[in-house]
TORFI-345197 format. One line per field, with one value per residue (C-alpha): residue number from 1; x, y, z; residue in one letter. Coordinates in nm, 3 decimals. Layout:
BEGIN
num: (NUM, ...)
px: (X, ...)
py: (Y, ...)
pz: (Z, ...)
residuo: (a, ...)
! end
This chain:
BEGIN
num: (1, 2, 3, 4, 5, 6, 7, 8, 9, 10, 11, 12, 13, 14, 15, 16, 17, 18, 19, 20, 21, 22, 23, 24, 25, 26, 27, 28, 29, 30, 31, 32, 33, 34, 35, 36, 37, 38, 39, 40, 41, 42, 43, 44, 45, 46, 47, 48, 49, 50, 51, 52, 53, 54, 55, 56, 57, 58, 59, 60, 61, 62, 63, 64, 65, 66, 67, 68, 69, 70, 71, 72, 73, 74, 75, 76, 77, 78, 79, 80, 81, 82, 83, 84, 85, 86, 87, 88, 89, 90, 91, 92, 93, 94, 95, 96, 97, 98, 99, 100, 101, 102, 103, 104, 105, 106, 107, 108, 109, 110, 111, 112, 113, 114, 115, 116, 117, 118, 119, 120, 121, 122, 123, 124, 125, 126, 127, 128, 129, 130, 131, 132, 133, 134, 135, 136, 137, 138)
px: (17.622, 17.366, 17.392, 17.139, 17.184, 17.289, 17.304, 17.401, 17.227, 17.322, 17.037, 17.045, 17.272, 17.087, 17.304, 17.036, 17.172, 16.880, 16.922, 16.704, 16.550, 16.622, 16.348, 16.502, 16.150, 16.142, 15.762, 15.679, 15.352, 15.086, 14.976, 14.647, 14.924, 14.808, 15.094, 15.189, 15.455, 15.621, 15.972, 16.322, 16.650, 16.923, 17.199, 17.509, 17.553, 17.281, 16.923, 16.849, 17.134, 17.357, 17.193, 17.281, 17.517, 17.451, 17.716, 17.498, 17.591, 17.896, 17.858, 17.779, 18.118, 18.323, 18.224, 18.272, 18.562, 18.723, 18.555, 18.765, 19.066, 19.029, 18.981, 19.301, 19.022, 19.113, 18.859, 18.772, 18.561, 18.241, 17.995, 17.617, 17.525, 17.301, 17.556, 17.765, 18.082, 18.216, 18.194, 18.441, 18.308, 18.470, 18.265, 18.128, 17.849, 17.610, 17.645, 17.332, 17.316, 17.010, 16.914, 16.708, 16.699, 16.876, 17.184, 17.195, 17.234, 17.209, 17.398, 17.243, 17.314, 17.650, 17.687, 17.950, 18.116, 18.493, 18.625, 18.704, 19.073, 19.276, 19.443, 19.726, 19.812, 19.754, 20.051, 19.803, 19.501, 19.570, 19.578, 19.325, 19.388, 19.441, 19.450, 19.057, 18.965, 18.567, 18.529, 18.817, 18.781, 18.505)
py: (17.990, 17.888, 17.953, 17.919, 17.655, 17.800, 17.623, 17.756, 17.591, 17.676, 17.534, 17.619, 17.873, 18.059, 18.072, 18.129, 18.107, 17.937, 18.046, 17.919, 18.124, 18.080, 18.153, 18.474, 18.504, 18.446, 18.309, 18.295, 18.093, 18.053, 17.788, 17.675, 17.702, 18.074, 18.318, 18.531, 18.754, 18.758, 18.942, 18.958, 19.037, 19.185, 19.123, 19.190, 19.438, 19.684, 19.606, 20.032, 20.108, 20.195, 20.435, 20.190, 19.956, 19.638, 19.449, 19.325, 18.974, 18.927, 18.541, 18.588, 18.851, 18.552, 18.316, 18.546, 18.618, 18.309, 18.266, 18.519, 18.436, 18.144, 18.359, 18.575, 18.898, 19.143, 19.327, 19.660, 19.984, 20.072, 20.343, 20.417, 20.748, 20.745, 20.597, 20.788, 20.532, 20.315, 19.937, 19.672, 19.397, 19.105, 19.071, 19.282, 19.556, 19.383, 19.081, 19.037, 18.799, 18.731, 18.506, 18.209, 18.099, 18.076, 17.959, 17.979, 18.258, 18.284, 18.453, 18.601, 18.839, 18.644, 18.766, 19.059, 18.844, 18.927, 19.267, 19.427, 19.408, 19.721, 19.726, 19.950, 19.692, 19.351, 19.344, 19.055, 19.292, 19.605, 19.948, 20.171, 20.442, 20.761, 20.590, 20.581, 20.255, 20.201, 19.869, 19.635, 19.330, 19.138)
pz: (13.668, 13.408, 13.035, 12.767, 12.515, 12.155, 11.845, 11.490, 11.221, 10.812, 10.612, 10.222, 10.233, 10.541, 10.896, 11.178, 11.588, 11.800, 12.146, 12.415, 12.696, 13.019, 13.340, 13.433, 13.647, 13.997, 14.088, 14.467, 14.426, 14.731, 14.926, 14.687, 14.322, 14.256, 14.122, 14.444, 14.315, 14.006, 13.966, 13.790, 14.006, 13.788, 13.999, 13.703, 13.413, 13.260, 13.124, 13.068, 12.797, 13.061, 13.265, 13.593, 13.639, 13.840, 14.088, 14.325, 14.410, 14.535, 14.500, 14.173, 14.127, 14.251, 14.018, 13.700, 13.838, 13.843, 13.480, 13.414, 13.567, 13.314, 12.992, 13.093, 13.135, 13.401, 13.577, 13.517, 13.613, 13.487, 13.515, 13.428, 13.336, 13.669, 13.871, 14.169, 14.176, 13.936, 13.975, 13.907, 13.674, 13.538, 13.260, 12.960, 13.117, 12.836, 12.996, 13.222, 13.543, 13.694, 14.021, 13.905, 14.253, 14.596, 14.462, 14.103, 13.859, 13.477, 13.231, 12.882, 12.570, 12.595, 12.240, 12.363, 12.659, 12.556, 12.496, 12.160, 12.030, 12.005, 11.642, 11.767, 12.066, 11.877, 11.570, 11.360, 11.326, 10.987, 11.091, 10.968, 10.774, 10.997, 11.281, 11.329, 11.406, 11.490, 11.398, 11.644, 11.569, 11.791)
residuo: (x, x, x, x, x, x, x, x, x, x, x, x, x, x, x, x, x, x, x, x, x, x, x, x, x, x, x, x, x, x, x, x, x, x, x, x, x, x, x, x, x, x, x, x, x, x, x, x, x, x, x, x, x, x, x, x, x, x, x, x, x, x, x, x, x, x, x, x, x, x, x, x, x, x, x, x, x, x, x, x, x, x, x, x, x, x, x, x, x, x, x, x, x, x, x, x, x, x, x, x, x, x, x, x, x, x, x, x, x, x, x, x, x, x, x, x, x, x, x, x, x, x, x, x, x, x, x, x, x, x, x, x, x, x, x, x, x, x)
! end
């Protein structure tokens, strides 16, 4: 698994995150160097706002899983609004895997990777008044 390089620079009082951009494009080119085909292969989590859900690669399941395993996530079920049966991720649904080639994949909009905290399960994080809590902590 690939990741794009991030760096957080603070400059006069200003915080700004530079993220790189990773070749999410697959290029088949022909036999003279022209462009043949040009395509992206979403292979985990959503790129239409959750109207399908993508699980496609089960190479590329295995390694978030054991990413996972790491980071003490479990995996869980998810659904697009299109989709017939729920898949079982073990990353966030925002989190988007593509295949940058035969045998590697890369991982972007890392930026909601872990799930949100639950106030009423976690006894460090306040309890909002009434009990309505939209904003867990991130």
């Amino acid at each position: 698994l690939r990741v794009p390089l991030s760096a957080t620079v603070d400059y006069h009082g200003f915080r700004v995150i530079c993220t790189s951009v990773l070749p999410t494009n697959l290029i088949k080119y022909g036999d003279s160097g022209e462009v043949r085909r040009e395509r992206r292969e979403l292979v985990h989590g959503t790129d239409d706002r959750g109207e399908i859900v993508h699980n496609d690669s089960r190479e590329c399941n295995n390694l978030l899983a054991g990413i996972a395993r790491k980071l003490n996530l479990a995996a869980h079920n998810v659904k697009g609004s299109k989709d017939l049966n729920p898949k079982t991720i073990h990353a966030g649904v925002d989190v988007r895997a593509y295949k940058l080639d035969e045998e590697r994949f890369g991982l972007v909009n890392l930026w909601n990777c872990l799930p949100s905290e639950n106030p009423v399960g976690s006894e460090h994080l306040p309890i909002a008044p009434r009990g309505h809590s939209i904003f867990w902590r991130m």
